[in-house]
C-alpha positions as CSV (number, residue, x, y, z in Angstrom):
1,X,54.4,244.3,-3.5
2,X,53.8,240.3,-3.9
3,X,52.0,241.6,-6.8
4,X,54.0,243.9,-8.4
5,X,57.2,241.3,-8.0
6,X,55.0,238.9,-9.9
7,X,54.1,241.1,-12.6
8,X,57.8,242.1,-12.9
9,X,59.1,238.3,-12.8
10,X,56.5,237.9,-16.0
11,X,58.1,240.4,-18.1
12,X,61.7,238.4,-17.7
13,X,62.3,236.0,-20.5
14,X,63.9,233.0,-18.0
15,X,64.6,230.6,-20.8
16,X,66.4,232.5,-22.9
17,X,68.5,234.1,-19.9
18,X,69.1,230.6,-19.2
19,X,70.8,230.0,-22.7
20,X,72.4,232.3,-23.0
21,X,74.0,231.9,-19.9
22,X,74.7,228.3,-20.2
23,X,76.3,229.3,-23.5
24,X,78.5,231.5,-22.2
25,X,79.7,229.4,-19.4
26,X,83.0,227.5,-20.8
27,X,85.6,229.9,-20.7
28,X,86.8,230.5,-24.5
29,X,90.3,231.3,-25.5
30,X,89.4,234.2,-25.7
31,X,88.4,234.3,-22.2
32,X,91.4,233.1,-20.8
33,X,93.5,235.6,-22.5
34,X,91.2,238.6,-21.5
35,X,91.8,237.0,-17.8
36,X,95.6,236.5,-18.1
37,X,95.9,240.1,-19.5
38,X,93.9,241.1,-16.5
39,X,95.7,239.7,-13.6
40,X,98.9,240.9,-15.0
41,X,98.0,244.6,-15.3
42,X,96.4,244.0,-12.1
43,X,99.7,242.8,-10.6
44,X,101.5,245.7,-12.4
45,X,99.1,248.4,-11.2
46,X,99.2,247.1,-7.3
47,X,103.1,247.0,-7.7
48,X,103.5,250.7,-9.0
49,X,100.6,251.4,-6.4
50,X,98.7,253.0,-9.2
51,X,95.0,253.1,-8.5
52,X,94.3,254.0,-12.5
53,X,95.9,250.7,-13.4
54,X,94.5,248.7,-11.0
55,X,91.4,250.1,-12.3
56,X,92.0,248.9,-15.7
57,X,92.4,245.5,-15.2
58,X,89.3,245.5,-13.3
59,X,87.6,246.9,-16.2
60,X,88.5,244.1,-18.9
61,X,88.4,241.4,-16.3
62,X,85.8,239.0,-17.8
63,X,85.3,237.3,-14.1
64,X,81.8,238.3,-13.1
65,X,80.5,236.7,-15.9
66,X,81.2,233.2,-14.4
67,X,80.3,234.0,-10.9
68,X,76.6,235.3,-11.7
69,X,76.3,232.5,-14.1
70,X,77.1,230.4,-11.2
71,X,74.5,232.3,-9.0
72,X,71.6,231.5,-11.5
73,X,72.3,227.5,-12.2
74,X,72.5,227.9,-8.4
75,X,68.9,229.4,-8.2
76,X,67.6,227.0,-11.2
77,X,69.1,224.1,-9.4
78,X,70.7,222.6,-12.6
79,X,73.5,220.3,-11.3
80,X,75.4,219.9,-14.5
81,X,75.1,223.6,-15.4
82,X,76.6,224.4,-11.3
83,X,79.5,221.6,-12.4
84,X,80.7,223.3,-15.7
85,X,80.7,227.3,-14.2
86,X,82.6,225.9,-10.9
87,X,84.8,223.9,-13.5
88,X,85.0,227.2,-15.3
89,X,85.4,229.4,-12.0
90,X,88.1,226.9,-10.5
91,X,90.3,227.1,-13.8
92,X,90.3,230.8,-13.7
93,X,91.4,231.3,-9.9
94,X,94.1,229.3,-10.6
95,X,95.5,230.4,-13.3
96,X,94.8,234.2,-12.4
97,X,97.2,233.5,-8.7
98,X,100.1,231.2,-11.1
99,X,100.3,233.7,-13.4
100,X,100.2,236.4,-10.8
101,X,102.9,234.8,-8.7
102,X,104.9,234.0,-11.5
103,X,105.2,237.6,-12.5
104,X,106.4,238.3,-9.2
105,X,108.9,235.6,-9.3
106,X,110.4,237.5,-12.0
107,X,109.9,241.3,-11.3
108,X,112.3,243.3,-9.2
109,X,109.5,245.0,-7.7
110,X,108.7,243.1,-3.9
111,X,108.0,245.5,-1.9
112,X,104.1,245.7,-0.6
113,X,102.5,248.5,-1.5
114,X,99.5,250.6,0.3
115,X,97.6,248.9,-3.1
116,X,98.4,245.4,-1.9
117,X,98.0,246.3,1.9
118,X,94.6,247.2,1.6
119,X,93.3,244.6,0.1
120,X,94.7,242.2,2.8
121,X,92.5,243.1,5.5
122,X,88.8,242.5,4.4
123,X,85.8,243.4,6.6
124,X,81.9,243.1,7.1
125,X,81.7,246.5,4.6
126,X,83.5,244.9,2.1
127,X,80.3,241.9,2.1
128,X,78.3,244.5,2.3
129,X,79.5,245.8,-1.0
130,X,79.4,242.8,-2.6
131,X,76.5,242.1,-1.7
132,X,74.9,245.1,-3.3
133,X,77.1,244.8,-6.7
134,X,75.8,241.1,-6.9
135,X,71.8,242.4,-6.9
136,X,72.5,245.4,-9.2
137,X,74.5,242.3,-11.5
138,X,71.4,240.2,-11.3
139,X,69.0,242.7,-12.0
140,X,70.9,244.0,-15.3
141,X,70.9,240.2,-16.4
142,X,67.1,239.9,-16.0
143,X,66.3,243.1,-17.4
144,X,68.9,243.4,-19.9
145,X,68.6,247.6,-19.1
146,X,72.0,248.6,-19.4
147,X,73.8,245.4,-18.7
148,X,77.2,246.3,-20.0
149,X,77.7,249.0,-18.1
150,X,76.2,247.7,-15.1
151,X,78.1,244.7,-15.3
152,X,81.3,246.6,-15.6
153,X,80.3,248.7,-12.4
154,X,79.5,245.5,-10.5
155,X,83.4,244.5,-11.7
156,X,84.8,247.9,-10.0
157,X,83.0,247.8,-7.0
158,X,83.6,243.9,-5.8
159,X,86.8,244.1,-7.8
160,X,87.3,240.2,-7.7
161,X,90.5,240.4,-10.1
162,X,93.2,242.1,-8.0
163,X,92.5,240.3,-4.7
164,X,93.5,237.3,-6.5
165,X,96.3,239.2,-8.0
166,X,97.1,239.9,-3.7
167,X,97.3,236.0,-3.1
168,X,99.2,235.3,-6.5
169,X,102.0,238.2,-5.1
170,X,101.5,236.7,-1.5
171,X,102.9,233.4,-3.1
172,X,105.2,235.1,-5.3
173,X,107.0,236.3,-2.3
174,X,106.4,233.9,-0.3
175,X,104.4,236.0,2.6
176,X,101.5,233.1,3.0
177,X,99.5,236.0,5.0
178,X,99.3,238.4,2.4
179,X,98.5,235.6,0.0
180,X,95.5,234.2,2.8
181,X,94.1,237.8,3.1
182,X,93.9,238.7,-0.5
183,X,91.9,234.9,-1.3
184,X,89.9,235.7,1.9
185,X,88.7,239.1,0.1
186,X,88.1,237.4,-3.0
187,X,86.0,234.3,-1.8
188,X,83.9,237.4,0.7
189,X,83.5,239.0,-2.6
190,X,82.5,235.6,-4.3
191,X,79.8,234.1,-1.9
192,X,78.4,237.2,-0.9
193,X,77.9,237.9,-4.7
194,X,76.2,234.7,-5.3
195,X,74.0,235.1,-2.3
196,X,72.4,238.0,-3.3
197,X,72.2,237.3,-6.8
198,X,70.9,234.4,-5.9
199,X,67.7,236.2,-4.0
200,X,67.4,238.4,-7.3
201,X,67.0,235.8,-9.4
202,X,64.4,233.9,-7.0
203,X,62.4,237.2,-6.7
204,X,62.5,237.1,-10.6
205,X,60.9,234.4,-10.9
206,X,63.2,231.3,-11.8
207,X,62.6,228.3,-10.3
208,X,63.5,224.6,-10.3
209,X,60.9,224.3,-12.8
210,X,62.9,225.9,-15.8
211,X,65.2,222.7,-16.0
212,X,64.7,219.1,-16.8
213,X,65.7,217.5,-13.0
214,X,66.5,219.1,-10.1
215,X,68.1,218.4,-6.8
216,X,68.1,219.3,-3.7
217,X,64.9,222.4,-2.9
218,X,65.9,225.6,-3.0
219,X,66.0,226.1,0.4
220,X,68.3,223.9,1.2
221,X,70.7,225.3,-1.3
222,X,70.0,228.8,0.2
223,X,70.4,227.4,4.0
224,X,74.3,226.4,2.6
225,X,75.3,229.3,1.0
226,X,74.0,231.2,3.8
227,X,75.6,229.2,6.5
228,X,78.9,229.8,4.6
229,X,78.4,233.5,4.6
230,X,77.8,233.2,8.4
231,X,80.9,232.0,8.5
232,X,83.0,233.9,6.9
233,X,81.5,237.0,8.4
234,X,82.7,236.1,11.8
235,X,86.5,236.8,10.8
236,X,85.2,240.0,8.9
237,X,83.3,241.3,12.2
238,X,86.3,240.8,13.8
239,X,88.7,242.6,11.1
240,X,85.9,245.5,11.4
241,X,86.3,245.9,15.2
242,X,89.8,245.4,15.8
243,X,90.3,248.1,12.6
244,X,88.0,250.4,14.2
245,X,89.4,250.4,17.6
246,X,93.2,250.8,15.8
247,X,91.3,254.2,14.3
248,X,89.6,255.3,17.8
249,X,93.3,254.5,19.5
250,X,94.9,256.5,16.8
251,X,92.5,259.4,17.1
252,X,93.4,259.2,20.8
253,X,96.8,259.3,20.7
254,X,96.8,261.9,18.4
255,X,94.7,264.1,20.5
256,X,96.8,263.7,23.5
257,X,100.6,264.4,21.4
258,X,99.1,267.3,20.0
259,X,97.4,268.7,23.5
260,X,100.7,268.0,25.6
261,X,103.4,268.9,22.6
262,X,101.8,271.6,20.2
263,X,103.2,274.9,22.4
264,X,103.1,277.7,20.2
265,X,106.7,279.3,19.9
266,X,108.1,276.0,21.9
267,X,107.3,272.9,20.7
268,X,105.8,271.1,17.7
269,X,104.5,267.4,16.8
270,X,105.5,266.5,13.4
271,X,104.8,262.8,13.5
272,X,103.8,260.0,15.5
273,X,102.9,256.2,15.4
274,X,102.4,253.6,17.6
275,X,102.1,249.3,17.7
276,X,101.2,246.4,20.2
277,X,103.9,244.9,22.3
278,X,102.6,242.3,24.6
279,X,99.7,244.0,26.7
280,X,101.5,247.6,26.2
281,X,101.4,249.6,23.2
282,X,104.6,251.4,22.1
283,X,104.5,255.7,20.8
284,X,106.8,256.9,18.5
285,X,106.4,260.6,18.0
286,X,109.0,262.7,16.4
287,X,108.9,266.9,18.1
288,X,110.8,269.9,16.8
289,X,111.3,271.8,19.8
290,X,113.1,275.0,21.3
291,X,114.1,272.9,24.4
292,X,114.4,269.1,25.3
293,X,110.9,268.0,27.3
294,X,111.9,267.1,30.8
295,X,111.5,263.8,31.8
296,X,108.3,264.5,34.2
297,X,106.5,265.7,31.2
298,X,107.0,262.7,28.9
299,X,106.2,260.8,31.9
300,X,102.4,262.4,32.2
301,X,101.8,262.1,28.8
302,X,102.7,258.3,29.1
303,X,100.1,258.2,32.1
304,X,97.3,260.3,30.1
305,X,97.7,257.8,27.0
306,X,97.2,254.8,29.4
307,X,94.3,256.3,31.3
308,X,93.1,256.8,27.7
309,X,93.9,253.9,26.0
310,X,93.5,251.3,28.8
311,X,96.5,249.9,29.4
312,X,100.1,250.7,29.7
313,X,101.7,253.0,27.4
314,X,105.9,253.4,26.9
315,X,106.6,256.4,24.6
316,X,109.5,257.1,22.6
317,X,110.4,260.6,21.8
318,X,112.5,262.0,19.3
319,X,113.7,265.4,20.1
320,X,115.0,267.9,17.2
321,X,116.2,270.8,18.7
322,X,114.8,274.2,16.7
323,X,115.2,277.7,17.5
324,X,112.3,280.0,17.3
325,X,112.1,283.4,15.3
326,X,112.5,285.4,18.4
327,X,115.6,283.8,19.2
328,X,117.1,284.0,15.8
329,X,116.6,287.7,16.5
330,X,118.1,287.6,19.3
331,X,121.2,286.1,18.2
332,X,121.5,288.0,14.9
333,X,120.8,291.4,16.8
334,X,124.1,290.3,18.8
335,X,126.0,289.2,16.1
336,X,125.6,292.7,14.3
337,X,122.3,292.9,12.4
338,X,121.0,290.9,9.1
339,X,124.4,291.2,7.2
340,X,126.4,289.9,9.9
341,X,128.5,286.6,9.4
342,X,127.8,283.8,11.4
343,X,130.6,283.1,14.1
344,X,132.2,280.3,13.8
345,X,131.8,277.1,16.0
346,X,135.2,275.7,17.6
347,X,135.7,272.3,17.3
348,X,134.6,271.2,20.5
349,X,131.2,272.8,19.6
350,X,130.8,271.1,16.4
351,X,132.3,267.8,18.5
352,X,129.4,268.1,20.7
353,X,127.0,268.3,18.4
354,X,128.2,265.5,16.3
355,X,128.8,263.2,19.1
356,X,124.8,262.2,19.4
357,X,124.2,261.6,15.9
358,X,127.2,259.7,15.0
359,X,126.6,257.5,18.4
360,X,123.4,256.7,17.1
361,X,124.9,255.7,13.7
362,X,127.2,253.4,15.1
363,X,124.5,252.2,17.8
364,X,122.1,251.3,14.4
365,X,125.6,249.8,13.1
366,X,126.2,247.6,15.7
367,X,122.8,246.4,16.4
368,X,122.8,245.4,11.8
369,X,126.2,243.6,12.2
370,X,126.3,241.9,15.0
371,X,128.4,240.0,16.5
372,X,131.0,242.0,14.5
373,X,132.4,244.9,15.8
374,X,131.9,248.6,14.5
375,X,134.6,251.4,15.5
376,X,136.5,254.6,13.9
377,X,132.5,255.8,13.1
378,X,132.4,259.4,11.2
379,X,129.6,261.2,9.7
380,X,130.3,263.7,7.2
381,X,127.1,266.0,5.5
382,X,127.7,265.5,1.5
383,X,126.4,269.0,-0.1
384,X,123.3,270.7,-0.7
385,X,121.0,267.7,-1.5
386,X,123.5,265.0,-1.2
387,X,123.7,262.2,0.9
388,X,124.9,262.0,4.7
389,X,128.2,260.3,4.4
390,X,128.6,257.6,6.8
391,X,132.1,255.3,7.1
392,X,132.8,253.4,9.8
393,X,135.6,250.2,11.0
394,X,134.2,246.9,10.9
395,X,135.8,243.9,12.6
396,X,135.7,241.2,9.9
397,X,137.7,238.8,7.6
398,X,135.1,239.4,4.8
399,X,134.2,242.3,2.6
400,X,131.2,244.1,2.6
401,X,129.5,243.2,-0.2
402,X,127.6,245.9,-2.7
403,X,123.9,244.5,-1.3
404,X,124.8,244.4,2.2
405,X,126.1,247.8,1.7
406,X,122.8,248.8,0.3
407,X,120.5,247.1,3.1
408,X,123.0,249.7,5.8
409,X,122.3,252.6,4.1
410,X,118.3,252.1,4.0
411,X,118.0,251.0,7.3
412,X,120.6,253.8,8.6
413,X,117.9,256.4,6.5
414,X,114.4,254.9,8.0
415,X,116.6,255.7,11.7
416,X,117.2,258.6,10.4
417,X,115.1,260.1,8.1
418,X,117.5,261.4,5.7
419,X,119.4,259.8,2.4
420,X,122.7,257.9,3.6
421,X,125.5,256.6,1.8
422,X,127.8,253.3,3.7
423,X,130.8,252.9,3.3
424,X,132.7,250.1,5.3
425,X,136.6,249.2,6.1
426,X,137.1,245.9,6.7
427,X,139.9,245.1,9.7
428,X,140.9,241.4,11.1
429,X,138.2,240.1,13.5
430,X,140.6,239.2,15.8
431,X,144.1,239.8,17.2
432,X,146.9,237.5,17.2
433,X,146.3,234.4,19.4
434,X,147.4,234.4,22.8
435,X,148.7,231.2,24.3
436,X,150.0,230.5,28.0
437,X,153.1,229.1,29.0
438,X,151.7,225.4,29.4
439,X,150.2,225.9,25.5
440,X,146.5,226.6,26.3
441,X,144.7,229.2,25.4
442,X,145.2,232.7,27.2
443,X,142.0,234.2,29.6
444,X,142.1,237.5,27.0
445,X,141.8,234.9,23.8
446,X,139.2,232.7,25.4
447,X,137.4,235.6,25.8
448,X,137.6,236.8,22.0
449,X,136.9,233.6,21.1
450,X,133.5,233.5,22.9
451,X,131.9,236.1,19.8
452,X,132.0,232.4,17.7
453,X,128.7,231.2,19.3
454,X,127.1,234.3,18.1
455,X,128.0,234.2,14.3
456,X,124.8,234.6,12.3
457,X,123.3,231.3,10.6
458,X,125.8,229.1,13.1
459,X,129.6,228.3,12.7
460,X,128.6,225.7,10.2
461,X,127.9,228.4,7.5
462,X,131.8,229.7,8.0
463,X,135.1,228.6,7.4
464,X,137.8,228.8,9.8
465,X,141.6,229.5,8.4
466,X,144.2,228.8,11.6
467,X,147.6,229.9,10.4
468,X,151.1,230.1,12.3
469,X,154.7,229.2,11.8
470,X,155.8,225.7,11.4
471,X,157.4,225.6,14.5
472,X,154.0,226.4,16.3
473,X,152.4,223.3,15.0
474,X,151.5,222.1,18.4
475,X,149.7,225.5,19.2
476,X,148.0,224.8,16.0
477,X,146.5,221.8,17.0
478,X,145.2,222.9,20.5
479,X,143.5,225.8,18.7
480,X,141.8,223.5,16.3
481,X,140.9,221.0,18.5
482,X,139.4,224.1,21.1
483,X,137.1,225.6,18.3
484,X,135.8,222.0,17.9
485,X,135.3,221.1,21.5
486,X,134.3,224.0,23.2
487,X,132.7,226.2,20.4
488,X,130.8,223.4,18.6
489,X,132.9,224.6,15.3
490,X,132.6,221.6,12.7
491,X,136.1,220.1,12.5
492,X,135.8,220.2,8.6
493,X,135.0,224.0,8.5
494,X,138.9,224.3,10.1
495,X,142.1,224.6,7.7
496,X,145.3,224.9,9.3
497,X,148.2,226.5,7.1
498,X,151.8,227.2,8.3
499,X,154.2,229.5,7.2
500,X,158.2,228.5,6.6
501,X,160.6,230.2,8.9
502,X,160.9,230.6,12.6
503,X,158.3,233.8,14.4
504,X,155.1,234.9,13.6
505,X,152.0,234.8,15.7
506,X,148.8,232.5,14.7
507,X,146.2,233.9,13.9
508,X,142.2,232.9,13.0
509,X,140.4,234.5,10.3
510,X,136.7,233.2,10.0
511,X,135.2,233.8,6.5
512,X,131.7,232.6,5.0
513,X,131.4,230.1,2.8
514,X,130.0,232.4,0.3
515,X,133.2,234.8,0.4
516,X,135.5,232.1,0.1
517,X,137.5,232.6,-3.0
């Protein structure tokens, strides 16, 4: 084999590999505009969550080329050559993630995609393939045997241009994670990459010897790049297990929900999914069912899952109530055969039916616009295809404004899986102020009051508007000086404003600053 290497190490023409890559080193305009054009499709392509795109980019990205130079003048040893492709390297990963994150500055398009989320995650397999990709690079170079279009394979199968795309987005958005996982992919891609090259190109025979002075021997440059390797692996390794053990847990889960709910003519799982909280893990699994499942049951499945898993286990299930084909039989033998007309529900049916979903809306609701209260909820179906209509009472000096309104409705259709259109009624916040006979502040206002401390962002990002009559001035006062004192209101968030004449109650709207007109 020692033999054979050597006869195949005599066939490769090292010096003029070595100019040409040394030519080919300093990026070009040309270059740099090939990479720009890259990144940005590449951005585009993980936004719209296209694969074909993303593709694309990798195919004109021109960013191999630099990191196999960099693997040879590596090999080779030649110090100045290693200074002008990291020079070369350096300028291109910065501008790829500017560019990248200056395109998402300015797109409307945020939200991660199953594109960008799998590229945030690298593991040992992913080193593994880069690994390969960087011998199959160096090989074409030496043997110049199909180099184009092994080169562009190497390209699609590290794909080093849309991780860094992943880190420009991470800073785009400011989600420093993302933006760390997608740079931790591309440096795995990077080292691993020159690492194997790097073998490749020793196997092929270039040495020290093929440039004017040298430093440093070649092992000691190989013990480095190794070492760093080492290091990144660990993190990988770990990404690999903790991703496998998520698929085993899944698998489980699955197995069990389908085993305990899957009843043929009584039950059926439709979804499920499950995260960490603290030491327990949390199910969600959605069931259409004929019946509700008794407590006892979704308590032993909660015990098999944590016999299974390891460790405790809360589920959450949400019950659609179905009917099965032999009862529909049933019912429409009663009602008179196929043609007959459905009877009609009285209201206190259709009352008890509504009464748990429009609970939960105003539960979801409450929970969104907290402290603020939410009454007067109704739920209303809009049509074949349309929206649920959902309008509700909300305790508030402010309008609801058009992208708050919009924020509702998704998170009212993740809760409930269907399309949802908000609309909101605005009412005072709080009722006329009580005051006792000695001028202080009545028990029931005190205890209105109280909701202050719990504004979102602080009382400092609202403004508070104390009006009465004239007459009431000391009340007024009192009131003021109370938000100030004993609800930590800045004084110079409170405007009082009285009214000519004699009667009237005072009142307290709080507005934000923003809504202040």
């Amino acid at each position: 084999m020692k033999a054979y290497l050597a006869m195949k190490a005599d066939m490769v023409q090292h010096r003029e590999v070595i100019r040409e890559v040394a030519a080919s080193v300093d990026g070009s305009w040309v270059y740099y505009v090939m990479l720009i054009l890259a990144a940005v499709i590449a951005l585009l392509g993980l936004l719209l969550n296209s694969v074909a795109v993303v593709i694309g980019a990798m195919l004109i990205s021109p960013l191999m080329g630099p990191i196999i130079s960099a693997s040879l003048s590596f090999t080779i040893g030649d110090l100045a050559l290693v200074r002008r492709t990291f020079r070369t390297l350096g300028t291109s990963i910065a501008l790829t993630v500017a560019v990248s994150a200056l395109i998402t500055l300015v797109s409307p398009l945020k939200e991660p995609t199953a594109e960008i989320l799998s590229r945030v995650r690298p593991n040992i397999l992913d080193l593994f393939i880069a690994a390969l990709s960087g011998v199959a690079g160096a090989v074409a170079l030496c043997t110049k045997r199909n180099y184009l279009i092994t080169s562009t394979g190497v390209a699609v199968a590290t794909a080093v241009i849309p991780p860094l795309s992943v880190a420009g987005y991470g800073l785009g958005t400011w989600q420093p994670m993302l933006a760390l996982g997608g740079f931790l992919l591309f440096f795995t891609n990077f080292v691993a990459i020159i690492l194997s090259s790097d073998i490749v190109f020793f196997i092929m025979g270039f040495r020290t010897s093929h440039v004017e002075a040298s430093q440093h021997s070649h092992r000691t440059r190989l013990a480095v790049i190794t070492t760093v390797l080492t290091l990144i692996s660990v993190p990988l390794v770990y990404t690999l297990s903790s991703d496998v053990t998520r698929i085993k847990n899944e698998k489980r889960i699955g197995r069990v929900l389908k085993s305990r709910l899957d009843r043929e003519l009584a039950s059926r799982l439709t979804g499920y999914r499950f995260r960490q909280e603290g030491k327990a893990v949390l199910v969600m699994a959605s069931v259409n069912t004929v019946r509700f499942v008794p407590k006892p049951a979704q308590q032993a499945i909660e015990q098999e899952l944590a016999q299974g898993l390891g460790r405790p286990v809360r589920l959450e299930l949400e019950q659609v109530i179905v009917a099965s084909e032999s009862q529909l039989g049933d019912v429409t033998a009663k009602r008179g055969g196929v043609g007959a007309q459905p009877a009609k529900e009285s209201p206190a049916e259709l009352a008890a039916k509504m009464g748990p979903l429009v609970a939960r809306v105003e539960q979801e609701l409450t929970g969104a616009l907290v402290p603020f209260e939410v009454s007067h909820t109704t739920v209303a179906f809009g049509g074949e295809g349309g929206p649920l209509l959902v309008s509700a009472t909300l305790g508030r000096d402010y309008e609801v404004r058009d992208d708050e309104r919009l924020l509702l409705s998704r998170q009212l259709q993740q809760a409930l899986g269907v399309p949802v259109r908000v609309e909101i009624r605005v009412t005072p916040m709080l009722p006329p102020i009580v005051f006792a006979g000695d001028g202080s502040l009545a028990p029931e206002s005190k205890s209105k009051l109280e909701m202050l401390r719990h504004l979102p962002e602080g009382p400092s990002a609202f403004r508070f508007e104390v009006a009465g009559p004239k007459e009431s001035g000391g009340r007024l006062r009192f009131l003021g000086r109370y938000l100030a004192q004993q609800l930590d209101v800045p004084a110079q968030a409170v405007t009082t404003v009285t009214s000519r004449g004699r009667g009237g109650a005072v009142t307290l709207r709080v507005v934000r600053y923003d809504n202040v007109r």
